[in-house]
N, C-alpha and C positions, 0 to 999 in steps of 0.2 A: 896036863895042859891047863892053862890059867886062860883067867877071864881077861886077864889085864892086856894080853895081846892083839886081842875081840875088836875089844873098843878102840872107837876111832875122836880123837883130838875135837871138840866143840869149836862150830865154823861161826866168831862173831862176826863176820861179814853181812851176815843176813838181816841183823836187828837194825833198826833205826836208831841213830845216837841220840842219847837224851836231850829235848828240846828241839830237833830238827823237824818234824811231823810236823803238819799241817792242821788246823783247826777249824772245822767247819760247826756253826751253830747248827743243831741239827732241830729246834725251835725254829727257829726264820724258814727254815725249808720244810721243816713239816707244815706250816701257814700258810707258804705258798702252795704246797701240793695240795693242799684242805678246799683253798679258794678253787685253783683248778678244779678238784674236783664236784667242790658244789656249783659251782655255773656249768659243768658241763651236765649236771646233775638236772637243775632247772630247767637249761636248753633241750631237756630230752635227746640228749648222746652221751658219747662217752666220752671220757677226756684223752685227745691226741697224743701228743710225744710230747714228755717232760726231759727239759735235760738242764743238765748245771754246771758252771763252769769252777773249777777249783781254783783258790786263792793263791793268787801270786804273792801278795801284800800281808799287811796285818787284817783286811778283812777277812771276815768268815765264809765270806764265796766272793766270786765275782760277777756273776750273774747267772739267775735261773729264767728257764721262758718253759712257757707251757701252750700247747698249741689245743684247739679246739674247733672241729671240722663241723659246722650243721648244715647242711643242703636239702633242699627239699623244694619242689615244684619249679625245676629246672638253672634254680639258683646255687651257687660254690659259694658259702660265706667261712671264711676264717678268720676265728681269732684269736692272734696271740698276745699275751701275758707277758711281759717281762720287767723283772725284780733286778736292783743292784742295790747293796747296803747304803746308804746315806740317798738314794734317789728317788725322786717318786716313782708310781709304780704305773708303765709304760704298755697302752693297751692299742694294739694295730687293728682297724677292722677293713676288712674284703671282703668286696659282695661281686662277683662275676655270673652273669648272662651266661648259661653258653645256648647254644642253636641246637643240640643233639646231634647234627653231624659231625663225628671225631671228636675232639679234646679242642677244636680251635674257638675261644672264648669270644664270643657277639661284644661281649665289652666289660668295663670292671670298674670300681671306686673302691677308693682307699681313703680312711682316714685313721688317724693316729691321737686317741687322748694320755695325758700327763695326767696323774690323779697323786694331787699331794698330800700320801698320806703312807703311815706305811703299812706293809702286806697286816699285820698283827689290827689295825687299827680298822680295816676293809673288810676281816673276815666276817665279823659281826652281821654285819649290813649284805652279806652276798645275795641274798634274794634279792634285796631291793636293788642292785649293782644287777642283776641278771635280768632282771624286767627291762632296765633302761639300755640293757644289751640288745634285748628285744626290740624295742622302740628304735634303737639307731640302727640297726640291720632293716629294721621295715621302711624305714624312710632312704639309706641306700638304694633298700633294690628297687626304692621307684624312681630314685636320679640313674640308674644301672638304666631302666629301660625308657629313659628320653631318648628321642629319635632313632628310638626301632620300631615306632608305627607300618612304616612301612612291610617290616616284614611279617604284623600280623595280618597282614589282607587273606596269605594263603591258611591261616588258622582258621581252624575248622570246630567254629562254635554254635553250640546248638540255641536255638531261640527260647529254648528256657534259661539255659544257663543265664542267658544274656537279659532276659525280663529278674531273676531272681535277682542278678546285680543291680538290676536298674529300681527294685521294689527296695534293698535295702540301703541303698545310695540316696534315695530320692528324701528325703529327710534331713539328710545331712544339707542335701545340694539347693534345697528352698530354704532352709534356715542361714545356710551362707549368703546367698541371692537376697535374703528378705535383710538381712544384717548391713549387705553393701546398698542395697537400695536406700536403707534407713539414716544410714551415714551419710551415703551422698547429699539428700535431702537436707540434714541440718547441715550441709559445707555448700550447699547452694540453693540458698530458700528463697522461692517463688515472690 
């Protein structure tokens, strides 16, 4: 018996013809996973679901987004990331209320910045990009809780808490007071 009968005929079916494959810069996508992951890094989490979409075109993708979940003291804030070659680099933020009862959200704000620049050019600076993550997340969740006064009447806070807010607030709140008084005065002198 021979070997030649053995063998079975080579299936090129299976290779890709030369030149038809796709080309993804895997530079551009490793910058953006990097940034994901250093802001989710700073934020103290981890980084959400990355995904990317494969090129139709001569670009090298057609868009990557990376999502970044931090909640903490009854706030949902998300933020996703998303990357397209030639565009700037597109950042959603959500900040949702919820009440603790169920998943039904007391209320939410969104806002959306353009940053022109691109992912290579941003990674550099990501702390400093992560801080002012922080800062626009802190000023959401205080437009998030305009006109739910109401529903803290039933919160149940203790009168320390409420004096230790008022001992480190009280400095900011005369210094503001004393600032508007001072201005009024030179816009309306006696």
């Amino acid at each position: 018996m021979t070997n030649e009968g053995i063998k079975a005929p080579l299936n090129n079916s299976s290779k890709p013809a030369p030149g038809s494959g796709k080309t993804i810069d895997l530079q551009g996508v490793a910058s953006f996973a990097q940034l994901v992951e250093l802001l989710a890094q700073e934020l103290g989490t981890a980084p959400g679901r990355m995904q990317g979409m494969l090129p139709s075109g001569p670009a090298s993708f057609d868009e990557l987004v990376g999502e970044i979940v931090v909640n903490s003291q009854g706030f949902e804030r998300n933020l996703v990331l998303s990357s397209r070659p030639g565009s700037p680099l597109k950042i959603r933020f959500q900040s949702m209320w919820r009440n603790g009862e169920g998943d039904s959200a007391v209320t939410g704000v969104e806002s959306h910045y353009f940053l022109d620049a691109t992912v290579e050019q941003i990674v550099p600076q990501g702390r400093a990009l992560a801080r002012y993550i922080e800062d626009t997340f802190t000023i959401m969740d205080r437009m998030v809780q305009l006109g739910q006064g109401g529903k803290l009447n039933g919160a149940s806070i203790s009168n320390s808490e409420i004096s230790a807010f008022e001992n480190t607030e009280a400095e900011t709140l005369v210094r503001m007071r004393a600032s508007a008084d001072k201005a009024a005065e030179s816009f309306n002198p006696k």
